[in-house]
N, C-alpha and C positions, 0 to 999 in steps of 0.2 A: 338192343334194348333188353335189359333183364329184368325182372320183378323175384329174382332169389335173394334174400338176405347176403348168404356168401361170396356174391359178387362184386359186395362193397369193400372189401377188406384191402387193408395192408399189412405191410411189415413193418412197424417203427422202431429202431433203438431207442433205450427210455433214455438218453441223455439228450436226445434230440426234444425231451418234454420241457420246456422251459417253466423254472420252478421261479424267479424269481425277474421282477421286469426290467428293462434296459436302463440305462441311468436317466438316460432322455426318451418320453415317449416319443418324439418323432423319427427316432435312429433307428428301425427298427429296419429290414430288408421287406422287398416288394416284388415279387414275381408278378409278373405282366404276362398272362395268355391271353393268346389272341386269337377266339373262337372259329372266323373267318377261314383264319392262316394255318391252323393247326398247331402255332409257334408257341414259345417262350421265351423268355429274355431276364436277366436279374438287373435290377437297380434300387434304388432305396426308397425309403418313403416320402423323404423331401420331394421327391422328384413327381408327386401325385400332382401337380400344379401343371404341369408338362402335356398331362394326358386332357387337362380339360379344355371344353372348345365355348364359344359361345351360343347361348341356349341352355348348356348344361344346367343343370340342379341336382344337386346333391342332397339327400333324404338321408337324416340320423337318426336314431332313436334316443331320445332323452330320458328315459326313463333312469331311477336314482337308484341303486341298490342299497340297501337295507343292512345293518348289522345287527342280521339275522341270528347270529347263533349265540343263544344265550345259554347260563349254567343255573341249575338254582343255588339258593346263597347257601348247601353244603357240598354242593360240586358232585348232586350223587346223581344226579338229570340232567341231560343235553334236551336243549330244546331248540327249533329250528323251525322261525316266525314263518311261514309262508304268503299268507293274505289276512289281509284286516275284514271280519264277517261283518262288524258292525262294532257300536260304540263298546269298546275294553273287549271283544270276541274276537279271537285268532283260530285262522286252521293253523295248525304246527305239527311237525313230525318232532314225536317223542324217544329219546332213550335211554334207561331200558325200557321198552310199552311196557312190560309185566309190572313195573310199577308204578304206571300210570293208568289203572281202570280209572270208569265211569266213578264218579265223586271224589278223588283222591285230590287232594290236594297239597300244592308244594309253593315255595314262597323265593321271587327272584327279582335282585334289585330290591328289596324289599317290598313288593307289592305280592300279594297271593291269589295264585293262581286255581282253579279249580277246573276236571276235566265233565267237561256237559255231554260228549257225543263222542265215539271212534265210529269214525267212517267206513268204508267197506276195501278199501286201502289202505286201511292203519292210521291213517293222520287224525289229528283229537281236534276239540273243538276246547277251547279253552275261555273261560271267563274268568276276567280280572275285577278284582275288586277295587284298585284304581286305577287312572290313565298311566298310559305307558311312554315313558320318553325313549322313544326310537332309537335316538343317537347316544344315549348312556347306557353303555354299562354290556353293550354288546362284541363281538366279533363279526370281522367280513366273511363270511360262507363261501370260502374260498373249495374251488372245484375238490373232487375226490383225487384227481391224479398230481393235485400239488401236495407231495406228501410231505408236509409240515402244516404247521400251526397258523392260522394270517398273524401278523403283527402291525405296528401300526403305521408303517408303510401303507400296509394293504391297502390302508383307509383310505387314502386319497388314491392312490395309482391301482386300485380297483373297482375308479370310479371314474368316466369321463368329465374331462374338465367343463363336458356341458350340459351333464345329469341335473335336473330339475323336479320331476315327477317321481317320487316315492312311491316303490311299489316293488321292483326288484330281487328275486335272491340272486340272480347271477347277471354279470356284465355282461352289455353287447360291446364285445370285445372287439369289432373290429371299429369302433369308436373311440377306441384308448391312445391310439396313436396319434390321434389330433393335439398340437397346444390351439390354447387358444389367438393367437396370433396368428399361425397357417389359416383356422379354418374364417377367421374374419376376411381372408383375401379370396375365399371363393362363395361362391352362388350358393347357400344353401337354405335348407329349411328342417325341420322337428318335427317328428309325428311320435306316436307312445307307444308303446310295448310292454308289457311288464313283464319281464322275465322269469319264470318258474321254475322247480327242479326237474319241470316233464323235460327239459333239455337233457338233462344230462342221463333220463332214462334211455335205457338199453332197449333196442327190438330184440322181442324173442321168440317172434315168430320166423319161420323159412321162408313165407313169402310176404312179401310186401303188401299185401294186399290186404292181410290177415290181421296187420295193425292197426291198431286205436291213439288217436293221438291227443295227448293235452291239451288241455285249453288255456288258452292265455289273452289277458284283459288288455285293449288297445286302443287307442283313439285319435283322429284326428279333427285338426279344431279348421275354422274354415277361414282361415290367412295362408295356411299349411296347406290346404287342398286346392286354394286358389294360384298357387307359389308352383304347383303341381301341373295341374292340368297347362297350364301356362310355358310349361318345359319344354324341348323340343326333345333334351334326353334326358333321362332321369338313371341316376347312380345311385345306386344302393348303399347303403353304409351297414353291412353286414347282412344276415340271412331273418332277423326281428324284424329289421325291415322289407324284406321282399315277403314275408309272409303278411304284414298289414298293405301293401301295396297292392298285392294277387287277392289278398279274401277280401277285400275293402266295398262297400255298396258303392254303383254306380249308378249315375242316373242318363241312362245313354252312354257317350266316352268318358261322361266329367265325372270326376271323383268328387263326391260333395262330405261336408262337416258328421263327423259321424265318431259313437263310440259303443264297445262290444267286443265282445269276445271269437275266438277265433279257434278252429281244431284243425286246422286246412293242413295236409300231409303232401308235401309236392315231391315227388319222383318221376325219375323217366319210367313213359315213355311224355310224360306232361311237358308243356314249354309255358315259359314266364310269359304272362299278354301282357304285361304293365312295365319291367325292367328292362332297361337298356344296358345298363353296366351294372356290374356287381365288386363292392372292395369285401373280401373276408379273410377272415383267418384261416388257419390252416386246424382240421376237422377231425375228432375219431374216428378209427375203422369200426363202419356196421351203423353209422352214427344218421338220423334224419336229416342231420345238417349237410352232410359229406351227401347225403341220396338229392338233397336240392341241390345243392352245387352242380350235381350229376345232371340234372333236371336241364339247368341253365348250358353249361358250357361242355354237355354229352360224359358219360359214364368212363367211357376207354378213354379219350383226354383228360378228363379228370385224373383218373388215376397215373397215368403218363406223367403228369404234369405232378403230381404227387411222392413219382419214383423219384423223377429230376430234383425237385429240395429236400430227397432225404439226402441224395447224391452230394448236393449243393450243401446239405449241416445247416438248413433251416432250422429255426427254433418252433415248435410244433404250440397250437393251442392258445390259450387264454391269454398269456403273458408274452406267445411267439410272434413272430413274422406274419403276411400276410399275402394275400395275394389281388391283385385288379383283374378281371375278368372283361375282357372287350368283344 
């Protein structure tokens, strides 16, 4: 068990970053560890059908991601929607901030903007003078380490084909690899998440202990909780989801209809009380996501398991490979 930062890390070749997604989301490869055994084994993602038994239920996050990144109409400000505060109110990170103080104002899509508040982190507090149509006139807020531009590919294949809830900057990515066809043949259910940029914030602390972590807006509704307690095993469909599952109100064992926010930081020496299986992607080094994983299926196999698909020319991150965790 460690709580040092430096204990997370790896070595990754950046080809191994996969910039761009497979032609079919289901082709992607599937490392199978298996906690018990100490093992691993490769096989693809069709073969997720293979691993489930009866009882299982499988837990997605539906949440929609947003084409968050907007330009104003002289292209001299990036802006990057975060949360809706209330009617025409956005937090958003701005840049350059120096030209965006307190009153300035700047006009995108045609509608104008004006900055009410900078937060104690930089992000603005922005008031529009009319509504905003979401899905015009933005870009996908595609991660920092796809170093390109999204296009409009990105649009759809950086969105689960069974995103419903609006709210998103970033995809739970280990939900990309479903069509809709596989996931109609197995046992599943939706709970919310909403994805923010505290993902893809960096620890910059040495010890684990020393960090603070994002909050992120989540809900479950109560056909989804009932779908739930009802399981015999419950599979995760990424790390969104085992963070609403672990912080979730319970009332006794039973998960009840509930919505709220979440800062829950899971690391070893912590273990998962609610997940049985875990499907994810493969993690940054140093990364909270890579320290839950650590959490679930131990720190030194983790990492193990990590050497073996660089070995193996895995495709790393958002748009890569994945792994099932038993």
């Amino acid at each position: 068990m460690s709580l040092l930062l430096a204990d997370y890390d790896y070595e990754l070749p950046n080809e191994l970053i996969a910039q761009r997604p497979l032609e079919t989301r289901d082709a992607s490869r599937m490392m199978i560890v298996r906690r018990g055994q100490g093992t691993v084994e490769h096989r693809r993602f069709q073969d997720l059908t293979q691993f489930i038994e009866p009882g299982d239920l499988l837990v997605l996050n539906d949440t929609r991601v947003m084409p968050a990144r907007r330009f104003s109409d002289d292209h001299r400000i990036e802006f990057l929607l975060l949360e809706k505060m209330g009617p025409r109110r956005w937090k958003t990170l701005v840049r350059p901030g120096r030209k965006m103080r307190v009153g300035a104002m700047v006009t995108f899509n045609g509608v104008v903007a004006r900055v009410e508040e900078i937060l104690p982190e930089g992000e603005r507090i922005i008031a529009l003078e009319d509504d905003l149509d979401l899905f015009t006139g933005g870009a996908m807020p595609l991660p920092p380490y796809m170093k390109r531009e999204s296009d409009a590919a990105d649009t759809s294949r950086y969105q689960t084909v069974f995103a419903h809830e609006v709210g998103a900057v970033a995809a739970p990515t280990a939900g990309l690899h479903f069509t809709e066809s596989m996931l109609a043949g197995l046992p599943h259910t939706f709970v919310t998440l909403h994805v923010g940029m505290g993902t893809f914030k960096p620890v910059t602390t040495d010890h684990l202990s020393d960090h603070r972590m994002h909050s992120e807006r989540f809900s479950i509704s109560a056909d989804a909780a009932e779908r739930i307690n009802a399981a015999k095993r419950l599979i995760a469909i990424g790390t969104t989801v085992v963070r609403v599952l672990e912080a979730a109100r319970r009332d006794g064992e039973k998960l009840v209809a509930q919505s709220g926010e979440t800062n829950i930081f899971i690391h070893p020496p912590q273990q998962l009380k609610h997940v049985n299986a875990l499907l994810t992607n493969f993690h940054l080094p140093r990364s909270t996501l890579l320290m839950l994983v650590s959490a679930f299926a131990g720190r030194e196999f983790t990492l193990r398991a990590y050497r073996e698909a660089i070995r193996q020319r895995y495709r790393f991150y958002s748009y890569g490979d994945c792994m099932l965790i038993l």
